[in-house]
C-alpha positions as CSV (number, residue, x, y, z in Angstrom):
1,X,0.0,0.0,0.0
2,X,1.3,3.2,-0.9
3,X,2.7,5.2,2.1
4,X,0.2,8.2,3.3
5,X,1.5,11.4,5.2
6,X,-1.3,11.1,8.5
7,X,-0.7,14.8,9.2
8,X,-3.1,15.7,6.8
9,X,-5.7,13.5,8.2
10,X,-8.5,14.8,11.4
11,X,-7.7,14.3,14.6
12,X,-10.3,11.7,14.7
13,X,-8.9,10.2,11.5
14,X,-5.4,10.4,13.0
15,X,-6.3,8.0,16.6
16,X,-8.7,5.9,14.4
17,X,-5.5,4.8,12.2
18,X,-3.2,4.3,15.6
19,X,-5.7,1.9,17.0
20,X,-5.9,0.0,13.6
21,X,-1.8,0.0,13.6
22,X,-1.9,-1.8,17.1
23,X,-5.0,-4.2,16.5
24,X,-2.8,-5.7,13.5
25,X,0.0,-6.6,15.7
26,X,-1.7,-7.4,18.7
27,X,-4.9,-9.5,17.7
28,X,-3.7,-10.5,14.1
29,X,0.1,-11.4,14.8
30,X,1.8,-9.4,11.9
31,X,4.8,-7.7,12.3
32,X,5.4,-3.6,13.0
33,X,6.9,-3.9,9.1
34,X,3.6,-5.7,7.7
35,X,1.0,-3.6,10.0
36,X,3.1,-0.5,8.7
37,X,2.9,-1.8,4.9
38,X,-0.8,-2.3,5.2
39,X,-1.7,0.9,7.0
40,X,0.5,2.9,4.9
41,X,2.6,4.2,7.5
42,X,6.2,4.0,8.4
43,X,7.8,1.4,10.1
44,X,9.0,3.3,12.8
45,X,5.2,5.0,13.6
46,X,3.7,1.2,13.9
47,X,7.1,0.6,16.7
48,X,6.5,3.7,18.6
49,X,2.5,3.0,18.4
50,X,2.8,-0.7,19.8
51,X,5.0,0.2,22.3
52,X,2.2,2.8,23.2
53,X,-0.3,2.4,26.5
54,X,-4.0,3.1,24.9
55,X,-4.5,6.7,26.4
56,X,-1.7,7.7,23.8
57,X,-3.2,6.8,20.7
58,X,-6.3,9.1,21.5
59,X,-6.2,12.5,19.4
60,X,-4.5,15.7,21.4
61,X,-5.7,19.1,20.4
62,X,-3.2,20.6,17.7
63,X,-1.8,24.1,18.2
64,X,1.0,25.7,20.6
65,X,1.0,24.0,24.0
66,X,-0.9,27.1,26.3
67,X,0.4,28.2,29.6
68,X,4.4,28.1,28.0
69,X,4.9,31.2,30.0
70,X,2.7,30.0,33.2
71,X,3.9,33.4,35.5
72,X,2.2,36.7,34.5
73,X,5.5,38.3,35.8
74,X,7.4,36.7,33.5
75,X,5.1,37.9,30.4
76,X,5.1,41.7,31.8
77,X,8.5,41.8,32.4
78,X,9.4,40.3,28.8
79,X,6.7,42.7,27.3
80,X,8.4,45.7,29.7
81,X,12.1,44.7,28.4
82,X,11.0,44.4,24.6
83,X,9.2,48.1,24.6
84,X,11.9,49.9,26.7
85,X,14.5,48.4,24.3
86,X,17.3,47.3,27.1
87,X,19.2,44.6,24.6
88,X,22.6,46.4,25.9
89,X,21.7,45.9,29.4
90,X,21.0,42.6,28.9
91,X,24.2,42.3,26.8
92,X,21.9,40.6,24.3
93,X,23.9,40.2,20.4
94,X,21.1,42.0,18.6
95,X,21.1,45.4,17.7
96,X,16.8,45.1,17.1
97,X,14.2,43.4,18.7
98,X,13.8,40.7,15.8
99,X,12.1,37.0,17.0
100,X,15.2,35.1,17.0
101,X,16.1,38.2,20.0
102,X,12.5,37.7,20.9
103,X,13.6,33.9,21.2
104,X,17.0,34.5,23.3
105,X,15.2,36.7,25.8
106,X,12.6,34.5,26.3
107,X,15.0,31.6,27.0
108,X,17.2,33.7,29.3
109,X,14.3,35.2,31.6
110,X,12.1,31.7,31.7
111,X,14.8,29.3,30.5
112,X,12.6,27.8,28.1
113,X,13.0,27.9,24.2
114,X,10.6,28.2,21.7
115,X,10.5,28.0,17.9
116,X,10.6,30.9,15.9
117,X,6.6,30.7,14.5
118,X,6.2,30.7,18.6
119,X,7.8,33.4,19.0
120,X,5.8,35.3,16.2
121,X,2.9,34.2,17.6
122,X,3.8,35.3,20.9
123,X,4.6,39.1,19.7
124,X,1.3,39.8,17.9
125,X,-0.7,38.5,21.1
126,X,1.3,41.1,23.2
127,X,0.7,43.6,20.4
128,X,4.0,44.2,18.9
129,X,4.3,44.5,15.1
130,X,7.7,45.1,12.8
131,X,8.6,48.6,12.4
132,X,11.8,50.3,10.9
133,X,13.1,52.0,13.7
134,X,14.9,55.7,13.8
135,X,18.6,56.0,14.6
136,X,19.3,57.3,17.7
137,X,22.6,58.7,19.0
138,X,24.2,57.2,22.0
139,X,25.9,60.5,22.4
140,X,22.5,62.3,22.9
141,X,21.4,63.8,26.1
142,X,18.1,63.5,27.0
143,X,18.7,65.6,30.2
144,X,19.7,68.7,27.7
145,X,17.2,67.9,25.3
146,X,14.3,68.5,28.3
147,X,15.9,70.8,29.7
148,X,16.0,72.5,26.7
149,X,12.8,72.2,25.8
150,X,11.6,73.7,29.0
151,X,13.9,76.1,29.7
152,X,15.9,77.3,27.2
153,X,13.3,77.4,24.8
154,X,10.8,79.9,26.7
155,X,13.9,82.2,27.7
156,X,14.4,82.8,24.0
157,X,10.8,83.1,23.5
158,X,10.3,85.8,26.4
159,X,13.1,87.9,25.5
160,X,12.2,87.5,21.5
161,X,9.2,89.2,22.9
162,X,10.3,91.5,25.1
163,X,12.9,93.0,22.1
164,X,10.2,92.5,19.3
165,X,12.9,90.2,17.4
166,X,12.3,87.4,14.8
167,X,12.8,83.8,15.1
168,X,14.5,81.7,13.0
169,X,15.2,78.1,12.7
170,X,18.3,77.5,10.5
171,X,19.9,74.1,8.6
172,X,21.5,72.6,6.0
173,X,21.4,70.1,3.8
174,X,23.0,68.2,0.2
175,X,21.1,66.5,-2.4
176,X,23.0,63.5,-4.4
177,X,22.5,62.4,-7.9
178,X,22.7,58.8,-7.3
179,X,19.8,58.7,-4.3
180,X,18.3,55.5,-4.8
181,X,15.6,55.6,-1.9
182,X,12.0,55.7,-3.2
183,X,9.6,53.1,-4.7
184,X,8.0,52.0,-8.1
185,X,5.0,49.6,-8.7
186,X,5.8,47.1,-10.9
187,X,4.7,43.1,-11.8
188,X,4.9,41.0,-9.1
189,X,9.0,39.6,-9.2
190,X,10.2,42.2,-11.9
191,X,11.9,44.7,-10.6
192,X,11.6,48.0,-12.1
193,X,14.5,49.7,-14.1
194,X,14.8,53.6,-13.8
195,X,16.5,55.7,-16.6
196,X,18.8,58.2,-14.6
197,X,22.2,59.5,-15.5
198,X,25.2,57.8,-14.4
199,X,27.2,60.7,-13.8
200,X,27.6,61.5,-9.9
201,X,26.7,64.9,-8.9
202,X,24.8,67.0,-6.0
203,X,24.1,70.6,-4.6
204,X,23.6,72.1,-1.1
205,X,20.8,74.2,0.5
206,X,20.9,76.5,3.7
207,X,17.3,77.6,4.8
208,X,16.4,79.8,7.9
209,X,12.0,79.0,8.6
210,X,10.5,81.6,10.7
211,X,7.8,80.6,13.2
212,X,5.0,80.9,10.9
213,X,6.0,79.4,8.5
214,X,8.2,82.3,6.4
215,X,11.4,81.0,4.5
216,X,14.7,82.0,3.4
217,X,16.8,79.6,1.4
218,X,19.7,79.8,-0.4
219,X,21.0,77.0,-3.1
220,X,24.7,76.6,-3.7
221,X,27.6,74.1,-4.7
222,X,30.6,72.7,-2.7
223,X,31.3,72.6,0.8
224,X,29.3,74.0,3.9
225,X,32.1,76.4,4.9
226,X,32.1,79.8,7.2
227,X,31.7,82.0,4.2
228,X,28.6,80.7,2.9
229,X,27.5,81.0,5.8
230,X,28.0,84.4,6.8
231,X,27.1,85.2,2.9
232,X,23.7,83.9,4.2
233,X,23.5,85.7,7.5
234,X,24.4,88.5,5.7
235,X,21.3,88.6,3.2
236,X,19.1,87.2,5.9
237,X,20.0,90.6,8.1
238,X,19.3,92.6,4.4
239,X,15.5,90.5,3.9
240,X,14.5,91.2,8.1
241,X,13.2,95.6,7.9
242,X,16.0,95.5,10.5
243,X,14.4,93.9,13.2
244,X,16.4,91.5,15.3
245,X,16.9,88.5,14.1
246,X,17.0,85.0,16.7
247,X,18.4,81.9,14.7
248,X,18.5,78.8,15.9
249,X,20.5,76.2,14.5
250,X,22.3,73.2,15.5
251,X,26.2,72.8,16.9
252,X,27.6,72.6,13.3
253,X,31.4,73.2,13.3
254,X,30.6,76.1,10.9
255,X,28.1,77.8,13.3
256,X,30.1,78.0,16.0
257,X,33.0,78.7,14.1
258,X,35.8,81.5,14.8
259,X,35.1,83.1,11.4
260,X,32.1,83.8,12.2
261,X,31.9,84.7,15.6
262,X,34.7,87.4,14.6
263,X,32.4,88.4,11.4
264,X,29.6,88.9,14.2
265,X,32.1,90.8,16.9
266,X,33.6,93.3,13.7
267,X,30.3,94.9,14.1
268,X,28.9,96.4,16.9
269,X,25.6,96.8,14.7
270,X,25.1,93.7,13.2
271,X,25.8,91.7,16.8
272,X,23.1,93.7,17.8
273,X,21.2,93.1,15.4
274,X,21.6,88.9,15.0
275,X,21.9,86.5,17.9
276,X,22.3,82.5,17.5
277,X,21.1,80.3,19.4
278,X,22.4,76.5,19.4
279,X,20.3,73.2,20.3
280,X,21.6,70.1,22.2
281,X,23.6,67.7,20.1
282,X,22.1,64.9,18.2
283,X,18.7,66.2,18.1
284,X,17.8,66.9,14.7
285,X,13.6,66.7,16.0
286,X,13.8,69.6,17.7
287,X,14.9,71.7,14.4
288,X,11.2,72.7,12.3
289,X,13.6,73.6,9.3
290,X,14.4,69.5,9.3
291,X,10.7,69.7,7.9
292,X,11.7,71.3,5.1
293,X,15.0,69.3,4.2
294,X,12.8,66.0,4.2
295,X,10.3,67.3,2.0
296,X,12.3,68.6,-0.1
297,X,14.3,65.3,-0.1
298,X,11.1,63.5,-0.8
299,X,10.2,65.7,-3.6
300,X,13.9,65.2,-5.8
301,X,13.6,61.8,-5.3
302,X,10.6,61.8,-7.8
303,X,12.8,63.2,-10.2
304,X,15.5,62.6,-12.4
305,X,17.7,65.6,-13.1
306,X,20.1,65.4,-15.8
307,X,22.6,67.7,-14.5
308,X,23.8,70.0,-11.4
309,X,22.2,73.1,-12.9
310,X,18.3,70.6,-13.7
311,X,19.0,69.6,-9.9
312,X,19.5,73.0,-8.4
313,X,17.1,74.4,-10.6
314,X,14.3,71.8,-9.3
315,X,15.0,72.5,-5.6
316,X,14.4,76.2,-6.7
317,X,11.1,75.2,-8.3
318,X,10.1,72.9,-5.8
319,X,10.3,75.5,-2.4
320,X,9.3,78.3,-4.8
321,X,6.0,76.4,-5.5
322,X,5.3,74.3,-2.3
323,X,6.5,76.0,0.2
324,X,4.9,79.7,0.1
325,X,1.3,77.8,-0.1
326,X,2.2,76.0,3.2
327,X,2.8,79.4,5.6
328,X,-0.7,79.7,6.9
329,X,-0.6,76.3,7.3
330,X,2.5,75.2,10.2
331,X,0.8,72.0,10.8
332,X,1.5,71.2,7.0
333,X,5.6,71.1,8.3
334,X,5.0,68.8,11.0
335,X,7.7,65.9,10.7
336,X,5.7,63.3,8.4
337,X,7.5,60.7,11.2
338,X,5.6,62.4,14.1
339,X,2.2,61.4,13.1
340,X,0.4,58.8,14.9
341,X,-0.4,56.6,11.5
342,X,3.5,56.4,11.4
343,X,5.0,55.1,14.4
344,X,8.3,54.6,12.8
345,X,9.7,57.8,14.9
346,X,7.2,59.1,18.0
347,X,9.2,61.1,20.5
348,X,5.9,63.0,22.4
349,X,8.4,64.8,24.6
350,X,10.1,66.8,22.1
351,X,8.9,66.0,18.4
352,X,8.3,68.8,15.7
353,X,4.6,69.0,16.3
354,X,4.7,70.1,20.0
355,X,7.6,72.8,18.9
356,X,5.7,73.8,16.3
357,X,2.5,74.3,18.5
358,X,4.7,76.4,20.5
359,X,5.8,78.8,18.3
360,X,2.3,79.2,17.3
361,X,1.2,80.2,20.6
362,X,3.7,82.5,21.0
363,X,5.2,84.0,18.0
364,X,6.7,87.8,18.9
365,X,4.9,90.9,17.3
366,X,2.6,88.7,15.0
367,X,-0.3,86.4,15.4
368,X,-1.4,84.0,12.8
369,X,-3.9,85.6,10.6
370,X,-4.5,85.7,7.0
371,X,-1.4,86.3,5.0
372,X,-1.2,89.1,3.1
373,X,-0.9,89.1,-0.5
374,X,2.3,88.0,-2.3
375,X,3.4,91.3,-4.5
376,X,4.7,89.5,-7.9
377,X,7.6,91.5,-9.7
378,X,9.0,91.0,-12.9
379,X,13.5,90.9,-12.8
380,X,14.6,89.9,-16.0
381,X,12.0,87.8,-17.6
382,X,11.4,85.8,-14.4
383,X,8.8,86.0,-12.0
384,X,9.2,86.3,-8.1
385,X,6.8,85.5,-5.4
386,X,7.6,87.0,-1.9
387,X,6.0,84.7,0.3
388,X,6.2,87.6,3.9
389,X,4.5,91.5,2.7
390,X,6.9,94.0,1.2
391,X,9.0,93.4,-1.9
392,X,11.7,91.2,-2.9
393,X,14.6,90.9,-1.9
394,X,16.1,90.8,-5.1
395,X,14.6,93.8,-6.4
396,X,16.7,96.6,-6.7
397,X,16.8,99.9,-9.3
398,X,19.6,98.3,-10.4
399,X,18.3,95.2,-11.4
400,X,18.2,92.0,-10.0
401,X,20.7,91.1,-7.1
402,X,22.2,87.8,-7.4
403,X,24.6,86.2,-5.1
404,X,27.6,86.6,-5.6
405,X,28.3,82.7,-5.8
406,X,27.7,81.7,-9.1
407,X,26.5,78.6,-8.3
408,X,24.1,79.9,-5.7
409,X,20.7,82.2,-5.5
410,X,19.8,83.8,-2.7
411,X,15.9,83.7,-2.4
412,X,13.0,85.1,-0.1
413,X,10.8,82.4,0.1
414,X,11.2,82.3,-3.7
415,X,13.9,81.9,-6.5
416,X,14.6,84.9,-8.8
């Protein structure tokens, strides 16, 4: 008789065949070897069921054994240990919480193993799901970052007040030609083949967002050095009505370079006049203008520029267009990791939202309201948008003002 598999019988089925096994060697005297070849089964099943006592042949239910992890404590503390993410305490060889981890903590807090489906099975009941996790410095102080946020924060936002200044939030950022992060549809096992040039290239941007939304950017080639960046503060101070100007920005080598600080301390004036402000180390959240490097990031990767002048041209386009419709709207900033749908990055201490909220409350010498009207003026055969009320930067009676990089535009809230 052909040889059947009995796993894919019923339980039922399953002891009815056992009993059969051991009635044809016990009542009718053949062999394990004949009972097994007229049964279908395998020698070694019709041994193993002989040698059986009767309350083993009945049918067991099928599934995980329940009760594996009998103590309650032991579940809450395994639950506790996965969510707080304390593999280096526990000196654990995994850098993420994956099921063979799952598998190793499990065994070292209970002493019992299970198999990995177990283990999966395990991790949905205590509600866990796969995520792709943010990186997170070890070098970051979460002391500074509170304290930061409930300190340092308001004292800037008082005395912003108090001398009817503007506040800024500063970064920087580069764009590469050969960014390969994004996703295509395509037939199931086929992967999809872009067109894109195969020469390597990229360009930089520095942008300075003001509380409600307001944006200066500047787009530029080579490295971030202390010139371009007192080439920005410089046109920022011009595009400000001569208020006084708070920017925050992060501890970049360039920001808190000698260069500058001298270029600040030259002037009596312009000290007055300007004021940085640094945030603790390693915490890019707390920076709105990160808001605007990742949607700009997300935009060019949609695209496929040809050359460095197409790719800085496109940046150009992209704030120009996007970014102006967004200043009534702050919420429209918020870090597209912060929202609740996406749990991939929720920091509810200090994420962008609860900055951004605020700022909102308490911008200095403004409240939001309904923007004015965005004056349009004609430099050249290109059009300019001013996204804040008064004219462009740009415009001059002498014509337009360019930077004096080449390679780089200044712009107020839009590209001339």
């Amino acid at each position: 008789m052909k040889r059947m598999d009995p796993r894919t019988l019923s339980p039922d089925a399953q002891e009815d065949l056992r009993r059969r096994v051991v009635y044809s060697i016990r009542h009718d005297k053949l062999t394990p070897s004949a009972a097994a070849r007229l049964h279908g089964v395998s020698r070694q099943s019709a041994a193993k069921w002989n040698g059986a006592v009767a309350s083993a042949l009945a049918s067991k239910k099928r599934g995980p054994k329940p009760g594996l992890l009998v103590d309650p404590d032991d579940e809450r503390a395994i639950k506790r240990m996965i969510r707080d993410g304390c593999r280096d305490r526990l000196r654990l060889p995994f850098a993420l919480w994956s099921r063979e981890a799952v598998i190793e903590l499990i065994a070292w807090r209970t002493g019992r193993r299970v198999s990995l489906s177990t283990a999966g099975r395990y991790l949905r009941r205590w509600g866990f799901t796969p995520q792709k996790p943010t990186r997170r410095a070890y070098e970051r102080d979460d002391a500074a970052v509170k304290a930061w946020l409930k300190e340092r924060y308001p004292t800037i936002r008082a005395e912003a007040k108090a001398q009817n200044a503007r506040i800024f939030w500063g970064d920087e950022m580069g764009l590469r030609s050969d960014d390969q992060i994004g996703r295509s549809y395509a037939p199931r096992g086929k992967t999809p083949t872009v067109a894109a040039t195969g020469k390597r290239f990229g360009c930089s941007m520095i942008s300075a967002l003001r509380n409600l939304g307001e944006l200066r950017f500047k787009v530029f080639t080579g490295r971030f050095v202390a010139d371009t960046f007192i080439d920005f503060l410089s046109r920022l101070l011009r595009s400000t009505g001569g208020r006084k100007l708070f920017l925050i920005v992060n501890s970049h080598p360039v920001h808190k370079a000698k260069k500058v600080s001298a270029w600040l301390a030259a002037d009596t004036q312009r000290s007055d006049r300007i004021e940085l402000f640094f945030l603790p180390g390693y915490a890019p959240e707390l920076n709105p203008d990160e808001c605007v490097n990742q949607d700009t990031k997300q935009a060019m990767r949609k695209r496929r520029p040809r050359d460095q002048r197409q790719m800085m041209g496109e940046v150009r386009s992209h704030l120009v267009q996007v970014v102006p419709s967004r200043k009534t709207s702050p919420d429209a900033l918020r870090d597209p990791v912060d929202e609740p749908q996406n749990a991939r990055h929720r920091d509810r201490g200090c994420g962008v939202e609860r900055i951004l909220r605020m700022m909102r409350r308490s911008a200095p010498g403004s409240t939001p309201s309904t923007p004015p009207r965005r004056p349009n003026c004609r430099q050249a055969g290109r059009v300019c948008g001013s996204v804040a009320a008064g004219t462009c930067v740009n415009r001059s009676t002498s014509g337009p003002r360019r930077s004096s990089n080449s390679a780089g535009v200044w712009a107020h809230g839009a590209c001339c």
